[in-house]
C-alpha positions in Angstrom: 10.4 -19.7 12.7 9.6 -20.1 9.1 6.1 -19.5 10.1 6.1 -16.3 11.7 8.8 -15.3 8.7 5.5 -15.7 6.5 3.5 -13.9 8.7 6.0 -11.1 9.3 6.2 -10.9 4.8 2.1 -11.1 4.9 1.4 -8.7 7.4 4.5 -6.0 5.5 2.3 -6.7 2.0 -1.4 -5.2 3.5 0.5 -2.6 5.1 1.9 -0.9 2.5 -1.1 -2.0 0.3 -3.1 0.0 3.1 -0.6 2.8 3.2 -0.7 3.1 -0.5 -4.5 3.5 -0.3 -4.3 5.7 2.3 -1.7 8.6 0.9 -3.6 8.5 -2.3 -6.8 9.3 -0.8 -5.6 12.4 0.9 -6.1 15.8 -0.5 -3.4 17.6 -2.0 -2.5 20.7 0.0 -3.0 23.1 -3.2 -6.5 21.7 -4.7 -9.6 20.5 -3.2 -9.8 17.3 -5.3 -7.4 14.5 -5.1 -7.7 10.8 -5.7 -10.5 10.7 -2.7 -12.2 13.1 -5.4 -12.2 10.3 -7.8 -14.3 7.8 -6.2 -17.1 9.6 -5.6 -16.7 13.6 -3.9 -16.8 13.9 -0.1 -16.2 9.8 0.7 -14.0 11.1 3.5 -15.9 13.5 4.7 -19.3 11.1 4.4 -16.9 8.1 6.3 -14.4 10.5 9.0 -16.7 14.0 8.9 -15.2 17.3 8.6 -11.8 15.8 10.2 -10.6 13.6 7.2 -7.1 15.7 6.9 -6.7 14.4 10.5 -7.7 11.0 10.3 -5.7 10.0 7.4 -2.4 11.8 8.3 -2.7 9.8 11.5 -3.3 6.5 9.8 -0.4 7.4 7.6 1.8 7.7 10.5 -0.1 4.6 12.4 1.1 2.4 9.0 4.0 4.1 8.8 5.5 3.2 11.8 4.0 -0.5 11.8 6.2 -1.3 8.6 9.4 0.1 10.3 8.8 -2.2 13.0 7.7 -4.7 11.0 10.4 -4.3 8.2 13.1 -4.6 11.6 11.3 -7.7 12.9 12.2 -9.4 9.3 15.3 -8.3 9.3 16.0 -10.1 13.3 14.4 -12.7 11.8 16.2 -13.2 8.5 19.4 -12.4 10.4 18.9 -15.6 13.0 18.3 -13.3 16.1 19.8 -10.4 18.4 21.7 -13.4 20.2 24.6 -13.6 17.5 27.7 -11.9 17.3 28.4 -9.5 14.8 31.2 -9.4 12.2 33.1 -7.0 14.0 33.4 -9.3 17.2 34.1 -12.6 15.3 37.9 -13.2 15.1 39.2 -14.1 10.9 41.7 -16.3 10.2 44.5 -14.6 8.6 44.4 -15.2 4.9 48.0 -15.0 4.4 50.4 -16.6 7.0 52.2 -14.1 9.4 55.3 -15.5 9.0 56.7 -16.6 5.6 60.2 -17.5 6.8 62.3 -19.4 4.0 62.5 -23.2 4.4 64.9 -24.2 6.7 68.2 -26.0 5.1 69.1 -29.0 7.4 73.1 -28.6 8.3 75.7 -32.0 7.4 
């Protein structure tokens, strides 16, 4: 368990390392630059061709979705399973007694 815990935290990292890279390279709606601009012009144009808008809004919904899925599957995991219980269906002990009759006095 502990090792697909580690997996589940390693695979969550690159995907919002990946989905960082990815938002920032899009083009903003209003200019025709954006961080993609900085690295060098048309690099996705060159790489995806006239489509790049299309390309990366699908990869950002592609990552997207994998770390919801991903960020659930840690949280199964951290939580033990889907098998348990939850609070609501677990029965508490009363903290304080129900009855709190006085001592009985023994009769001579």
């Amino acid at each position: 368990m502990a090792f697909l815990l580690g997996l589940l935290f390693i695979v969550e990292v690159l995907v919002a390392l990946l989905m960082v890279a990815v938002v920032m390279l899009q083009p903003p709606k209003d200019q025709a630059g954006g961080m993609g601009s900085a690295f060098g012009g048309g690099f996705g144009e060159e790489v995806f061709g006239g489509r790049t808008g299309n390309v990366l809004s699908r990869a950002t919904v592609v990552l997207g979705a994998i770390l919801i899925i991903n960020s659930l599957a840690i949280a199964i995991c951290m939580r033990g399973g889907l098998s348990e219980r939850s609070l609501a269906d677990r029965q508490v002990a009363p903290a304080v007694p129900a009855e709190t009759a006085a001592p009985e006095v023994p009769v001579q």
